[in-house]
N, C-alpha and C positions, 0 to 999 in steps of 0.2 A: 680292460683299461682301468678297472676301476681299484685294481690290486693295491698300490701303495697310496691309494688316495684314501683306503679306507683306512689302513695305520696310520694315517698323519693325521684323518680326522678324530682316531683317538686320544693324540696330544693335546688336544685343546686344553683340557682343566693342564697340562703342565706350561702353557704359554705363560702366563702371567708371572708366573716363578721363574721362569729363563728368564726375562724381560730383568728381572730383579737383581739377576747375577752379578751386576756392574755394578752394585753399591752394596749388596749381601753378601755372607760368604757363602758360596757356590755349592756349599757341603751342607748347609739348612737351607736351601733355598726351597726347595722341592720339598716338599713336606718334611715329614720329620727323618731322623737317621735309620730311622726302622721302615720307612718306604718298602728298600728293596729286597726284601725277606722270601720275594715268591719269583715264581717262573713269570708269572703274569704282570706285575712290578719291574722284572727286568725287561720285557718285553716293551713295555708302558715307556719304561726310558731311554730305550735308545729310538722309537718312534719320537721322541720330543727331538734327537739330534738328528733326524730323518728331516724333522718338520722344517728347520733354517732353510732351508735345498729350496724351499716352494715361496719362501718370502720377499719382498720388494727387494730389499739389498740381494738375495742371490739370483738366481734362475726366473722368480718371476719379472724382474727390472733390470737392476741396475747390475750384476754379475752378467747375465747374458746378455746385456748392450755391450759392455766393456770389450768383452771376449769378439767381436766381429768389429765393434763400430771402430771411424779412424782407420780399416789396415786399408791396404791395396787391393779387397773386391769389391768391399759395400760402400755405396756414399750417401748422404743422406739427403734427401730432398729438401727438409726443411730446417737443417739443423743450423744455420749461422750465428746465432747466439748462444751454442751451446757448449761450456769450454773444454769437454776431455776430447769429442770429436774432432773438434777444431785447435787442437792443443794449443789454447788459451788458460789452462788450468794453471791454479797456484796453490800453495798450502792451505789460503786465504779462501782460497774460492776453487774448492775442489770437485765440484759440481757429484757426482753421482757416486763417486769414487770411496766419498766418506761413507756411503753405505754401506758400501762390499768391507770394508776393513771392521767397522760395526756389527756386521753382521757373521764373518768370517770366525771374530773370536767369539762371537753369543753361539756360535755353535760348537766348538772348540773348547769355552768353557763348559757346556749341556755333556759334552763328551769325556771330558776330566771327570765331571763327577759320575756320569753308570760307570765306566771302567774301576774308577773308585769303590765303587759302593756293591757294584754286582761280584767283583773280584774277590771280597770282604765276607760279603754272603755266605750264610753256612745252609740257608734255607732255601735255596736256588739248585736244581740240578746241575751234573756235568756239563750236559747237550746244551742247554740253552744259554748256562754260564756261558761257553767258549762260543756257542753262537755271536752272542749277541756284545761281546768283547772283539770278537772277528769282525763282524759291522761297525760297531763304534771305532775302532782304531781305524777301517778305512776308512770313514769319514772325516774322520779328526786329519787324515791324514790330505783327503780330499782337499777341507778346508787350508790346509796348509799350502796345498800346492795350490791354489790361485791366489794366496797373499804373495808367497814367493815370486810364483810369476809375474805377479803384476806390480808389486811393492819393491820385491829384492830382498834385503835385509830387514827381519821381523821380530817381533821377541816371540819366543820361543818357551812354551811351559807344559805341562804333563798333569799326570794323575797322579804327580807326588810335588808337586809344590803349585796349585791351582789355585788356594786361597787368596781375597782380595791381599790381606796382609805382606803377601809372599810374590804377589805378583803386579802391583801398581807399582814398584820402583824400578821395577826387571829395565835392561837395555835390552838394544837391538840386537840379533846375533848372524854372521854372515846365513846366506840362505845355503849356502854347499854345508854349513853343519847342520842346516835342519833337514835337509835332502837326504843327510845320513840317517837322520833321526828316523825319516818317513820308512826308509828303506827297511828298517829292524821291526819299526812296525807291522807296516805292510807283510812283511816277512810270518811274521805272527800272523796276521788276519787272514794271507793264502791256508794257513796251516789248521785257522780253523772254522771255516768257512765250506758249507757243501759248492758243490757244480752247479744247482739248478734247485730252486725252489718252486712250490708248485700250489695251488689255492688259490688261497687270499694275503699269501706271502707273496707269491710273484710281483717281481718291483725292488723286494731287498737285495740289498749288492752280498754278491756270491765268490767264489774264489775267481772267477774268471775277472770280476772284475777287480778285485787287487791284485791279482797279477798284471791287469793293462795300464792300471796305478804305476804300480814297479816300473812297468816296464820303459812309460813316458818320464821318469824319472831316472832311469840308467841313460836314456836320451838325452836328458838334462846336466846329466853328468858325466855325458861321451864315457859312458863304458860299455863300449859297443857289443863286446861276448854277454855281458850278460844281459842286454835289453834281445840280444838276438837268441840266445837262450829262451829266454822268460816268453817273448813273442811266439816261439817254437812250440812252447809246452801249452799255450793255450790252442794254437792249430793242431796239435797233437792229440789234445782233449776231445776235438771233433763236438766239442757243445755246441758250436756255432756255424750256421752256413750263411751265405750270398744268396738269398733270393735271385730268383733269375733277372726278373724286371726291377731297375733303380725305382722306380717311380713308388711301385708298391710298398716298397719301406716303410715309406712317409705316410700310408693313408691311414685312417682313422682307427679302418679295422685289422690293421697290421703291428700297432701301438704293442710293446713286448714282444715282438716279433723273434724269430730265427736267428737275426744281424742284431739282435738289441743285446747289450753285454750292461749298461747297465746309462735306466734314464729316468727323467726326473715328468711324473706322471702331473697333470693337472685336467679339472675337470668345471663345467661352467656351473655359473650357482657356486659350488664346494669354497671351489679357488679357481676360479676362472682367470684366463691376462689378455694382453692386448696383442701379442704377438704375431698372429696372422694377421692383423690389423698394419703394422710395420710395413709387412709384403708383398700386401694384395696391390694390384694397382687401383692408381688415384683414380676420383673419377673426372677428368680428362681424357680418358682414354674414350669416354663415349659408349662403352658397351655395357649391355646388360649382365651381371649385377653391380659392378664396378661404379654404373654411371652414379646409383642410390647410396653410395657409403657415404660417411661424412669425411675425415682426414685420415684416408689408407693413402697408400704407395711413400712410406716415408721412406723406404729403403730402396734402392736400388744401384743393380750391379755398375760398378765403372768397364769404360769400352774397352781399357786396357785388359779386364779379365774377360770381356767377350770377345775379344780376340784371341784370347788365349785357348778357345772351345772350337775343337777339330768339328766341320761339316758333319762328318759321319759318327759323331758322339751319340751314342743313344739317350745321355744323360741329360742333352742340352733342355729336351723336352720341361723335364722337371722340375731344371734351373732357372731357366730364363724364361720370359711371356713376349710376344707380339701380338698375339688374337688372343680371342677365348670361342669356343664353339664356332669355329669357322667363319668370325668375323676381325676382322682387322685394329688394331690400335689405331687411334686417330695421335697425332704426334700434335703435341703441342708448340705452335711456332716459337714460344717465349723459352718454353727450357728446352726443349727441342729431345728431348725422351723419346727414345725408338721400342727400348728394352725394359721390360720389367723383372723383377723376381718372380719365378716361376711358380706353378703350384704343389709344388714338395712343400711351400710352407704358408699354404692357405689353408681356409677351413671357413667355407661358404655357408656351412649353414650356422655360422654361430650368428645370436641373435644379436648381440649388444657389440660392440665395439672394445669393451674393456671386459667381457665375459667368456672368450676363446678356452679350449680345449687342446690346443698345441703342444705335444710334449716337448720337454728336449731332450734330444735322446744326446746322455754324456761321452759315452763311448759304443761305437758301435764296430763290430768284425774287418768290415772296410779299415779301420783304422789301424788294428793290429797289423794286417797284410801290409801296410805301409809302410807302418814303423819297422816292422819284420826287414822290409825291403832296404831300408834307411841303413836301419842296423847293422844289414849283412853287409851293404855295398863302402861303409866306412870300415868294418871288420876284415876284407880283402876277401867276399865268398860272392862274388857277381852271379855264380847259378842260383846261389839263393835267393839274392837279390831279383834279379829277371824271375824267378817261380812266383814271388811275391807281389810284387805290381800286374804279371800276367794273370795273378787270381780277378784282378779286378779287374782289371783291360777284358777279359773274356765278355764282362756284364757290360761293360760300358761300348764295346765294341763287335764283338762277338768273334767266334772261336779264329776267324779269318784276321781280326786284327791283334795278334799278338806279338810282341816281339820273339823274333825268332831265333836273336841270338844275346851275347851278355852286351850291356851297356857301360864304355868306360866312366869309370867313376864321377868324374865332373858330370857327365852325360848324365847319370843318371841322379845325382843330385840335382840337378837343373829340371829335370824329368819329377822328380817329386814333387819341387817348389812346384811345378803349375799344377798338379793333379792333387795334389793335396787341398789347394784351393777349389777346383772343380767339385771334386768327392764330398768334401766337405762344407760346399757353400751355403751360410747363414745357422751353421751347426758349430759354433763356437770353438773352431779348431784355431785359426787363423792368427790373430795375435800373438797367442803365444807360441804358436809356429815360427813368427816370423821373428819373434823378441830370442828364441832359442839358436836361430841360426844366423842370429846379429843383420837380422838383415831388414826390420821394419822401417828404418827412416828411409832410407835408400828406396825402397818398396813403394812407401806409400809417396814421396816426393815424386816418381815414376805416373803412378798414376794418375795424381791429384792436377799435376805439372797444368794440361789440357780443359779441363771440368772445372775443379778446386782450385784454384791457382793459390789461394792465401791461405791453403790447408798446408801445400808444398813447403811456403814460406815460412809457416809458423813452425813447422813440426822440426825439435833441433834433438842433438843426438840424445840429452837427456831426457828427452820422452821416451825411451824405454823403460821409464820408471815412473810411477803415478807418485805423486810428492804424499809424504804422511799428513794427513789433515792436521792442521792447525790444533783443532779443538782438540785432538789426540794429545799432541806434545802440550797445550795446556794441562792436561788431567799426570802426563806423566811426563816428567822435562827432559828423564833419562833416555826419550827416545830421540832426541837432537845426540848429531847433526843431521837434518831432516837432507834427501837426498838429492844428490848432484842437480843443480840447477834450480832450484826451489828454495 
């Protein structure tokens, strides 16, 4: 577990120099131009664009709120004054949102300059050059893909015009041409990137995982041959299996696992967060250990997606809570909570509250089979489609529940919208699921309607788009007109 926790923990002496990149230029930031003259130097700098992944604006806060909170599975207990969940947000008052955009390009820029500077290099080997240019670019390109998703239209800059000079006037550019950008890169990073790393590498992204990059972006782009292609060639690869039991995924000592294609490691003390804190139930529930936390159960599932969970789901276990060790929830008459978030995404023995050990895992094998399935069944290849959701209906159901024959198209796009949700719940699939298949207002007004009623009412179509902070378009005006509805 400890594999990319201990690369990130050698970024530290280059925090302070990324931090700086926003008023520096990006090419002295980082010590001097002669830095990256060695294998160990290049190494050193793409661990600094490794390290944003673990920070407040991404994975450890505000990027993995965004990515679940607001859709149509998770609600939040306590969140009513909080305004991206409750889309009350404005350019003015963008609550969590101006982090991820901050943070998105402080990595974005960390990555313009190793691509720069290791490419440049005459004192760098082949291996590790194309290594560690194969990592940066997916990264870079990572970053990209949750501005796009969640912003839309972004400025857009590279390893050839990164400097502050060249890049604080930049406009916005639509996101289908940065999508092309990601793809040429990505393209490059499968190409030089191994299958599987092995040590105290384990954790760096591999060619499986820029191919599942590509692939969520040929989705994004409805080019269904080639996301059904790319999804093909990573099952092909056979690097990856399904555990047999769902549950085990998630445990501690399954972290890098078999199903893990590529996730974002944290560890307590290092970099600990508060994420199984979110999940665990409150204590209201009355049981032991639940009864002793201070403010867990902020998240939990709406009835519309536990309705959605077939009796004989083997998954439900993992997902959802009603007892713990064979004692019962006590329901509280005031909010009247039956169900909790399950324990796929506890971790009982952390000691602190905001000190958890939670990974997220970014992409996992599940997901490919999905996409695979999406892809084929818009592509007009339904055996493929049916092979690809039967990979995971076998774990979720077992070999008796499979489908046994192809499902017409609608059918089985309908059939994804709920298992996607299932498969991947509080795994930061969902938004931008549902923002990709135009279908988040409509969703989330569905489920809120009953629970939420003023989540329903708030959420208008232009909440498929988080508005550009304010303080942004201050620093650079070329990025107005800030978007629809803001």
């Amino acid at each position: 577990m400890k594999k990319i926790l201990t690369l990130l923990s050698l970024c530290l002496l280059l925090t302070t120099a990324c931090d700086k990149q926003l008023a520096e230029d990006p090419k002295s930031s980082i010590g001097t131009n002669s830095f990256y003259s060695n294998d160990t130097e290049a190494v050193l700098g793409v661990n600094g664009v490794y390290s944003w992944l673990g920070t407040s604006g991404a994975f450890k806060s505000s990027l993995w709120r965004a990515l679940d909170e607001g859709t149509d599975v998770i609600r939040g207990r306590i969140w009513v004054n909080d305004p991206v969940p409750t889309y009350t947000l404005t350019a003015f008052n963008p609550g969590y949102t101006s982090a991820i955009w901050s943070t998105m390009y402080r990595g974005i820029s960390n990555a313009n300059l190793v691509i720069d500077k290791v490419s440049k290099s005459t004192g760098i080997s082949k291996a590790i050059k194309d290594r560690v240019i194969g990592e940066t670019k997916f990264l870079r390109s990572l970053y990209y893909y949750y501005l796009t998703g969640l912003f839309g239209d972004v400025v857009y800059y590279d390893e050839t015009n990164y400097t502050i000079e060249n890049t604080q006037g930049l406009p916005r550019i639509a996101a289908d041409q940065i999508r092309e950008k990601l793809v040429e890169s990505l393209l490059d990073a499968e190409s030089k990137l191994p299958a599987k790393f092995t040590g105290a590498d384990v954790g760096r992204a591999t060619k499986g995982a820029a191919q599942t990059l590509l692939t969520k972006i040929y989705l994004w782009q409805k080019k269904w041959d080639l996301a059904q292609k790319k999804a093909q060639e990573i099952v092909d690869s056979k690097t990856y299996t399904l555990p047999a039991n769902y549950a085990d995924v998630f445990t501690e000592a399954n972290e890098f696992g078999p199903e893990i294609i590529f996730e974002v490691d944290f560890e307590p003390i290092l970099n600990g967060q508060d994420h199984a804190a979110w999940y665990e139930p409150h204590n209201q529930v009355g049981v032991s250990p639940f009864v002793s936390r201070s403010w867990y159960g902020t998240y939990i599932p709406y009835t519309t997606f536990l309705n959605t969970i077939e009796p004989n789901d083997k998954r439900s276990a993992a997902i959802i809570a009603t007892s713990y060790n064979g004692q019962p929830f006590k329901v509280d008459p005031t909010s009247g909570i039956k169900a909790w978030s399950g324990p796929k995404l506890w971790r009982l023995n952390t000691q602190q509250d905001n000190d958890g050990g939670l990974d997220m895992y970014v992409f996992r094998y599940a997901d490919v089979l999905l996409m695979l399935a999406e892809a084929a069944n818009e592509n007009n290849s339904p055996d493929k489609a049916l092979w690809g959701v039967n990979e995971v209906r076998k774990r979720a159901f077992g070999a008796d529940g499979v489908f046994t024959a192809p499902l017409a198209q609608q059918a089985m796009r309908d059939y994804l919208f709920k298992e996607r949700a299932i498969e991947f719940y509080g795994e930061g699939q969902r938004r931008l699921d549902l923002i990709r298949w135009g279908k988040l207002v409509s969703s989330v007004r569905t489920a809120a309607a009953t629970e939420d009623a003023f989540i329903a009412t708030n959420i208008q179509d232009f909440h498929v788009r988080y508005p550009i902070p304010a303080v942004e378009i201050q620093k650079n005006p070329a990025l107005n007109p800030n978007n629809e509805g803001y």
